[in-house]
C-alpha positions in Angstrom: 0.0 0.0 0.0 2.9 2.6 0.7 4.6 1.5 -2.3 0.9 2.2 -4.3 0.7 5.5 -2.5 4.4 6.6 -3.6 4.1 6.0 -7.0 0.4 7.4 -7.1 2.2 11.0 -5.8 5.2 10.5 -8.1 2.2 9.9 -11.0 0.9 13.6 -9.4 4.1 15.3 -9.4 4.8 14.0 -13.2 1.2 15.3 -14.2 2.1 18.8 -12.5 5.7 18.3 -14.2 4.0 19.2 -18.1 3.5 23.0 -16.8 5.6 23.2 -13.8 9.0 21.7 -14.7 10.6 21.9 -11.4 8.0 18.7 -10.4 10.1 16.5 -12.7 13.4 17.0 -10.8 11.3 17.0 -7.4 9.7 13.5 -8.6 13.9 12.2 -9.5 15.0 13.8 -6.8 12.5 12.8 -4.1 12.9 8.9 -5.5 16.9 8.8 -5.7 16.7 10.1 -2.4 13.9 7.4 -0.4 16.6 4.7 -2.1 19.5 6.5 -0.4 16.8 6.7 2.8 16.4 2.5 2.5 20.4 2.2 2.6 20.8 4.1 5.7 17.9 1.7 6.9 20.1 -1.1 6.4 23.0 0.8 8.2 20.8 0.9 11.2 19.6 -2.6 11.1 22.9 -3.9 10.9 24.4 -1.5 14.2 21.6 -2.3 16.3 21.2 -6.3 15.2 21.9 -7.6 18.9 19.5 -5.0 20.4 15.8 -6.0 21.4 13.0 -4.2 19.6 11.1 -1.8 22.1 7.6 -2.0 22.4 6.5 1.3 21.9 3.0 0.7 22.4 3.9 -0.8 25.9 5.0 3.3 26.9 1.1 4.2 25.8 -2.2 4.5 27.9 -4.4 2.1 27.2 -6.9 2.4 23.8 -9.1 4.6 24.7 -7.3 7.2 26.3 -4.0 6.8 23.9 -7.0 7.5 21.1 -7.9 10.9 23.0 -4.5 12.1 23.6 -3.7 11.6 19.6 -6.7 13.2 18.3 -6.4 16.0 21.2 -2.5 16.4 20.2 -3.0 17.0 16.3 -6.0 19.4 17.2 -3.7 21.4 19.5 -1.1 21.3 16.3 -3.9 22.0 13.4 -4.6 24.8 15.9 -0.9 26.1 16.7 0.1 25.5 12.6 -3.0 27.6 11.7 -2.7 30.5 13.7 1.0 30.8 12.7 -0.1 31.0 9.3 -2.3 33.8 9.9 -0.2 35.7 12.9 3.1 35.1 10.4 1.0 36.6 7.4 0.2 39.3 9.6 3.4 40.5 10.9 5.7 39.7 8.2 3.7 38.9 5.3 4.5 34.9 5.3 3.2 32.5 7.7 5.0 30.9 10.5 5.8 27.3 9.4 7.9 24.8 10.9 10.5 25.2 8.3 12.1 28.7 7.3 11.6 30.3 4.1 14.4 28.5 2.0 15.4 25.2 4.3 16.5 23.0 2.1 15.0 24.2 -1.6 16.1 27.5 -1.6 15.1 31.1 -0.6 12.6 33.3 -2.1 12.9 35.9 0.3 15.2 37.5 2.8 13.8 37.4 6.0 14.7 39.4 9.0 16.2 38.6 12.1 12.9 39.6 14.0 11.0 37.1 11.8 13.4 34.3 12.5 13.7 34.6 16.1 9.8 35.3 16.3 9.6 31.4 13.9 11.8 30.0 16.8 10.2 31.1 19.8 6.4 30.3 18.5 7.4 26.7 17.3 9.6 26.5 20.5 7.3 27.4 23.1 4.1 26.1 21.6 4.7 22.9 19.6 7.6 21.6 22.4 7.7 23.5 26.0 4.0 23.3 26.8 3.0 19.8 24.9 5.9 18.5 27.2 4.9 20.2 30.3 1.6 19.1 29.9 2.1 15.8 29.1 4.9 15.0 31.7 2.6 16.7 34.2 -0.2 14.0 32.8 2.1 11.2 34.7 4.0 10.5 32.1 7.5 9.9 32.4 10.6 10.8 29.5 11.1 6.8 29.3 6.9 6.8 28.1 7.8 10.2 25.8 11.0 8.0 24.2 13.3 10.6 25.7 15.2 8.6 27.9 17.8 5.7 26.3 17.5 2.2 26.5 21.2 1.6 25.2 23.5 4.5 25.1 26.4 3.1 23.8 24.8 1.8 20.6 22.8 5.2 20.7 25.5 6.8 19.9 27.3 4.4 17.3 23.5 5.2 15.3 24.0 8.6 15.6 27.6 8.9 14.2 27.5 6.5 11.1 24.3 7.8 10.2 25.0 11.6 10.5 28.1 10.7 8.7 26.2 8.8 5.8 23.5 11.9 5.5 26.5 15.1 5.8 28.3 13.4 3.3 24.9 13.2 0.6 24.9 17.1 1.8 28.1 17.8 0.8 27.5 17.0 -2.4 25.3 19.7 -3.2 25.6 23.7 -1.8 26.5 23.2 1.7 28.6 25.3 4.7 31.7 24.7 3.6 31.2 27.3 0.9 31.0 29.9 3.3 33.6 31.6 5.2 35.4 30.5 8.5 33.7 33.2 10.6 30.5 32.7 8.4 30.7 28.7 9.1 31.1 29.4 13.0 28.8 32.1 13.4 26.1 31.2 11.2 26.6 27.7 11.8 26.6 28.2 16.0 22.8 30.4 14.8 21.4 27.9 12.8 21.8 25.3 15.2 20.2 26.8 18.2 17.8 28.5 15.9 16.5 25.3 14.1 16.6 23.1 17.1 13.9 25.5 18.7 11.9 26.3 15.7 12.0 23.0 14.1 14.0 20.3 16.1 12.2 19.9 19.4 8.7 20.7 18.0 8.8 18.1 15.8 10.2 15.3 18.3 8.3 16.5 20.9 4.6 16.2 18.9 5.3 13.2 16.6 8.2 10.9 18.4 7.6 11.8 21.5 3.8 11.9 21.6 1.9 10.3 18.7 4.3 7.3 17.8 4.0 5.7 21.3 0.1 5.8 20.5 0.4 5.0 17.0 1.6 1.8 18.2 -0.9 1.5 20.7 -3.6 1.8 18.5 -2.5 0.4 15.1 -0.3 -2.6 13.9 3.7 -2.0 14.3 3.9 -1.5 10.3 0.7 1.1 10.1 2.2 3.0 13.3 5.4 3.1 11.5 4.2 4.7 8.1 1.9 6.7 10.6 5.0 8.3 12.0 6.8 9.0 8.7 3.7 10.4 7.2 3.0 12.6 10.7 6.0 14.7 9.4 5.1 16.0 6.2 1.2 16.3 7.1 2.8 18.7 10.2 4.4 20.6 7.2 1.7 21.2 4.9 1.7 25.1 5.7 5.3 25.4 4.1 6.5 28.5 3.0 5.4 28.7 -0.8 2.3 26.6 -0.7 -1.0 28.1 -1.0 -4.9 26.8 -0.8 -6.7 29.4 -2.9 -7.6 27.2 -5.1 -7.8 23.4 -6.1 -5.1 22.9 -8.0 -2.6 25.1 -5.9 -3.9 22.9 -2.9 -2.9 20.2 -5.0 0.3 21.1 -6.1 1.4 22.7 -2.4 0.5 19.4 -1.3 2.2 17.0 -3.8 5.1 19.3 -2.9 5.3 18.7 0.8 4.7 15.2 0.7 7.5 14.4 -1.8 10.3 16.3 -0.5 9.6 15.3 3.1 7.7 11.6 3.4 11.5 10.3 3.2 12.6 12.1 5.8 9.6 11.2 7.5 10.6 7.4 7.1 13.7 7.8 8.6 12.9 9.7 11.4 10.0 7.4 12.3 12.8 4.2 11.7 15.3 5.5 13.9 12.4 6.6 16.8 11.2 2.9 16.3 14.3 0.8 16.2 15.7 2.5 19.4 13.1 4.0 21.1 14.9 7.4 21.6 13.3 10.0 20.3 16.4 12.1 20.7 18.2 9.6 18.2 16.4 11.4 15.4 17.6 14.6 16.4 20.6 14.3 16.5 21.6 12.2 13.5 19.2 13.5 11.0 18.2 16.4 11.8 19.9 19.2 13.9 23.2 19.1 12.4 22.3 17.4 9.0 21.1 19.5 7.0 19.8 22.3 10.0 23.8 23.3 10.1 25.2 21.3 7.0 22.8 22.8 4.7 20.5 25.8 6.2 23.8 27.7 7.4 23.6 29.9 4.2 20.2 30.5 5.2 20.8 31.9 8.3 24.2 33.5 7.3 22.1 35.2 4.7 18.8 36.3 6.8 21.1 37.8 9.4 23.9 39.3 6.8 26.8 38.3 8.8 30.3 38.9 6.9 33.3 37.0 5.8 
């Protein structure tokens, strides 16, 4: 069924491809990519072979409560993610996404520092602090929120070989090392703080955190799994760029999201699974790779720091 699914959203992209061009290389580059994705799989598979598989669902409430708490969680999102399209529209004439304008795909705007410290602290404070508060004040302890490791040591041999495997696809396209020394430890010491509030921990805290321990509570280990990988583009879908004034820009904003980020998604909801630590995610492939890797010229560029 995922496979189906893919190729139905490549078949989109393709359609869109005959008067947007760009959708083509999205399509390529989306595909290439997921196979890359499916090695690092492997990689992980192979590090972790001696380890146990954690029962997430075992870190859940039972049914019907885990079923309250998930539909209660992506209401407070749907909420959070809509106001911060309309406050961001507002104040600086884009919404307030969980990604920057230009993460990853390119800039079509400089925004100010205001703007970007504004993106950090709503995402921060909303989507992380208080669903964690409120959650950890529920009873529930960081071992139940898949904060808290069950094996350290191998932990940390996932986090190096795969943060080596995914810096090493970033370096093969415009990366940090383009910049200048002091732009590389300025804007890269920014970027990091910077995304890991605006993006990171709202994203770890919401999905791996929250809704994957439920997922599995509620749904076969293979459906919770695609669950979790597809819980990261859907939390997305209000990207800088996309629009919903009409059908077919739904459509093609849409199509968009969920091509460039579904394989993300997978891996993030892979590594969460296979080790339980939410934090595992974070720190392999995501705050460094490509939040400081990649996004550095971002933020060297919104905040115009110098050579």
């Amino acid at each position: 069924m995922a496979i189906l699914l893919w190729l139905l959203l490549c078949g989109v992209g393709l359609l869109f491809s005959r008067h947007t061009p760009s959708y083509r290389g999205l399509v390529t580059g989306s595909s290439e990519y997921l196979v890359l994705v499916v090695l690092m799989f492997g990689l992980v598979v192979l590090l972790t072979r001696k380890r146990p598989v954690i029962d997430l669902a075992q870190r859940a409430p039972e049914s019907s409560i885990a079923r309250r708490e998930t539909l209660a969680m992506w209401a407070y999102a749907a909420a959070v993610m809509v106001a911060g399209r309309l406050i961001g529209q507002h104040l600086f004439g884009e919404g307030i996404a969980l990604h920057l304008n230009g993460s990853l795909v390119g800039a079509t705007r400089v925004q100010s520092p205001i703007e970007v410290y504004t993106w950090a602290a709503y995402n921060g404070i909303l989507l992380a602090l208080i669903p964690y508060v409120v959650f950890r004040m529920r009873g529930y302890s960081n071992e139940q929120l898949n904060l808290k490791s069950a094996n350290l040591k191998s932990d940390l041999l996932v986090i190096v070989v795969v943060l080596a495997f995914s810096a090493g696809m970033d370096m093969m396209g415009s990366n940090i090392f383009q910049l200048t020394r002091h732009q590389q430890i300025v804007g890269g010491l920014m970027s990091f703080w910077l995304h890991l509030f605006g993006t990171d921990l709202p994203i770890m805290i919401v999905i791996y955190s929250i809704l994957m321990p439920r997922y599995f509570k509620l749904f076969s280990p293979m459906t919770a799994y695609l669950l979790g990988a597809l819980s990261y583009p859907t939390i997305h879908i209000f990207e800088s760029g996309t629009r919903y004034d009409s059908i077919r820009a739904a459509a093609m904003s849409l199509t968009f999201v969920y091509l460039l980020l579904i394989p993300a998604g997978l891996m993030k909801s892979f590594l969460t699974w296979r080790t339980g630590n939410a934090w595992v995610h974070v720190w392999a492939y995501h705050a460094i790779s490509p939040h400081v890797t990649v996004d550095t010229r971002l933020i060297v560029n919104d905040f115009g720091i110098e050579g």
